[in-house]
C-alpha positions, 0 to 999 in steps of 0.5 A, a space after each residue: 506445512 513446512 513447519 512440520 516438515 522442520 519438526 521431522 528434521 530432528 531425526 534426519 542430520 545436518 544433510 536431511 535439513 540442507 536437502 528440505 531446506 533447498 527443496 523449500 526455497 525452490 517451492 516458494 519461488 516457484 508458487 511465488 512467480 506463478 502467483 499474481 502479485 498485487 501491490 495497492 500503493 506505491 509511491 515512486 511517482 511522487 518519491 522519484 519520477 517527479 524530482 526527475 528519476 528514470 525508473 527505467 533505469 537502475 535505482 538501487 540505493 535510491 528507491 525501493 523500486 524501478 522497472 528491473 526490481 519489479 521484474 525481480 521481485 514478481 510484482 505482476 500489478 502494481 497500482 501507482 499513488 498520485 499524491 501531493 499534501 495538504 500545501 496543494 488544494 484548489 487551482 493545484 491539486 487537480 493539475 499535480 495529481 494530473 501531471 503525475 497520471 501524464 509521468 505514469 503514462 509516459 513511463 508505459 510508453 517509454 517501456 511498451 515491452 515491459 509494462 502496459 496500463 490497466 483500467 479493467 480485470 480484462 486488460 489485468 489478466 492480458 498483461 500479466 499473461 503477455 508478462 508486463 507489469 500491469 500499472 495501474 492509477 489510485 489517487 491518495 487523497 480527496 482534496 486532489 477532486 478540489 470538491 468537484 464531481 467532474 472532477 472525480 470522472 475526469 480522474 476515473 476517465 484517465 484511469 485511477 481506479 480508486 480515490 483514497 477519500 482522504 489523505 492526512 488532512 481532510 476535505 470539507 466533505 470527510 475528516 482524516 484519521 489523524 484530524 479525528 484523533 487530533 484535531 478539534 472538527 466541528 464535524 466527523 465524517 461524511 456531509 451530503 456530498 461525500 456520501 453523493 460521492 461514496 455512490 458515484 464512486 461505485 456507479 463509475 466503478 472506481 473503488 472507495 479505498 478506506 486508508 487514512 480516513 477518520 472513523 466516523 468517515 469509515 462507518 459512513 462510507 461502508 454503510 453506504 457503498 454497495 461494492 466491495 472496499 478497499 483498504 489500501 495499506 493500512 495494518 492492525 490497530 490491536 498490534 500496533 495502535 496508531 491512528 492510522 491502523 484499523 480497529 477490530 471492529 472496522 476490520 470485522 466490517 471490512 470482511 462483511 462488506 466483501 472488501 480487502 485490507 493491503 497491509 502497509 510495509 512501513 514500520 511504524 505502522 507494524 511494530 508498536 515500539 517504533 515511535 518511541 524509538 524514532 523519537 529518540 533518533 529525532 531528539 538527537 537530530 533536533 537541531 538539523 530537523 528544526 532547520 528544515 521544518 523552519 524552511 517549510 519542509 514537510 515531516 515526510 520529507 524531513 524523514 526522508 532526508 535524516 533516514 538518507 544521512 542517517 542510514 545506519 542509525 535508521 536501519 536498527 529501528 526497522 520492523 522484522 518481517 515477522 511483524 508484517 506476516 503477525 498483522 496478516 495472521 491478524 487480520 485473517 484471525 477476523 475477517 478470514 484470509 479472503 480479506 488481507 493482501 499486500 499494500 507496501 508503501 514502498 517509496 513512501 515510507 522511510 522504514 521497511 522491515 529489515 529483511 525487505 528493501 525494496 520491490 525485489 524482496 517481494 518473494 520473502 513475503 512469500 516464504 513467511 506465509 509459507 513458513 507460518 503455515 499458510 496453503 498455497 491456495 491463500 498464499 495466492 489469495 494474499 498475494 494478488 487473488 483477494 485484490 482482483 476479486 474485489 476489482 472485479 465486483 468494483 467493475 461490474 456496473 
């Protein structure tokens, strides 16, 4: 490993370690655009799309991505989040979740030669070999079903390809995290209908994806399922305890299910220290923070608008890039490296690690796991392998 190569430097001078160090940055470019890359949660439908962004268009400084940068940063896959929050339930959250899937496919259509939608591993593997982003649907959260089966198929038909049972808040048939650990439910998990869905979900061949969901709703869901999960970006609990991270024993079962866990990029979820920090960073911006939560903004949009004014004093809270490639190694340590891939969150997040700005700092990923000591067999696994495997078993009916 690169590693050992370093340690057999303190013989060579100044001009051994410039030849290894060139030698090194030509490898891990080369394996990272061979490899298939694979991101499970991008947000920029609802960050950017939607408030009238092209990204087809240069939009440096604004988002994390556009069609360019994920050219530049290897990004072969990418499963696009159709989102909105708890304010959207019945009569509006089908119909939102449905516009954003109408963006999505307008983007492909606009860019036929750069990007192609994605509903089977056949069509994953034609893209990425015709050297077009392979855009793919995952819807982040239950409540855009609005209780309704025919809905979920309705979805399924347009391409998502997996339902995040809940987002933060949660449905009538499953409990979030966040209302798990702080709110009073007069029940935790799966009813009869969401268990019904869980195996509908596995007949139809969409992917029961495990982010954000409470406890009891995640040991509900993989007692039942028969197909591999998916985790979409989420990150270790033991490193970093919030609710929204996997504890040991959820990490163990996701690898005895077969499934994959994405590690989310955002900062919070990777550096423990993180919430006491913007917790200062919000106590100074108290007074602008109120005003907004007064004219019926959202904490994530809150965030958003003092982490863009703000830029300078949010950047020092950032997590390095040392603390994604630990929740890795982690995550690896118990469930083994057929377990872990890459689910950034990039434009849903207002906090990356400092060395990654946007989707064009993907092939830095790519030298961490290099410099730590990974083989480039798994290195190709974390990057996109492990993902498509469970895709595959997910497809198979």
């Amino acid at each position: 490993m690169l590693m050992t190569h370093y340690k057999r430097l303190a013989l060579c001078g100044g001009v051994c370690l410039f030849s290894v160090l060139t030698v090194a940055a030509q490898s891990y470019e080369k394996l990272h655009y061979k490899a298939v890359l694979v991101d499970t949660h991008n947000d920029v439908l609802s960050s950017a799309t939607m408030k009238g962004l092209d990204i087809g268009q240069d939009l440096s400084g604004r988002t994390h991505s556009d069609l360019a940068r994920f050219r530049k940063g290897g990004v072969d896959v990418q499963m696009f989040s159709i989102f909105c929050d708890e304010r959207f339930g019945k009569d509006t959250a089908f119909k939102f979740a449905n516009i954003e899937i109408d963006s999505l496919y307008a983007i492909a259509a606009r860019h036929p030669n750069e990007m192609a939608m994605v509903f089977t591993p056949a069509a994953l593997k034609k893209a990425v070999k015709q050297h077009k982003l392979a855009a793919m649907i995952g819807v982040e959260g239950g409540h855009m079903i609005e209780e309704s089966m025919d809905k979920l198929d309705s979805l399924y038909k347009r391409g998502a390809r997996y339902l995040t049972l809940t987002w933060n808040n949660s449905t009538s048939w499953a409990s979030s995290a966040k209302d798990e650990t702080q709110a009073n439910l007069p029940h935790k998990g799966l009813n009869d209908f969401g268990k019904q869905l869980v195996q509908h979900m596995n007949a139809l061949g969409m992917m029961v994806d495990l982010s954000h969901v409470g406890e009891q709703t995640f040991w509900d869901a993989i007692h039942i399922t028969t197909k591999p999960v998916l985790v979409s970006h989420s990150c270790a609990y033991h490193i970093c305890p919030v609710f929204r991270n996997l504890k040991d024993d959820q990490i163990r079962a996701v690898g005895q299910n077969g499934g994959v866990i994405q590690v989310n990029f955002y900062s919070g979820f990777l550096d423990s220290s993180y919430f006491r920090k913007m917790n200062n960073f919000l106590a100074v911006h108290k007074q602008e923070a109120d005003a907004m939560k007064s004219a019926g903004k959202a904490e994530y949009e809150i965030m958003e608008t003092l982490s863009a004014k703000y830029a300078a004093e949010v950047q020092d809270l950032r997590a390095p890039l040392s603390l994604l490639i630990d929740h890795i190694d982690y995550i690896v340590q118990l469930a083994g490296v057929d377990h872990v891939g890459l689910g950034s969150d990039f434009d849903g997040i207002d906090s990356a690690p400092r060395e990654l700005n946007g989707v064009q700092d993907y092939p830095l990923v790519t030298k961490a796991l290099l410099e730590r000591g990974y083989s480039k067999k798994d290195v190709r696994k974390i990057l996109g392998g492990n993902f498509i495997r469970v895709f595959t078993a997910n497809s198979k009916k």
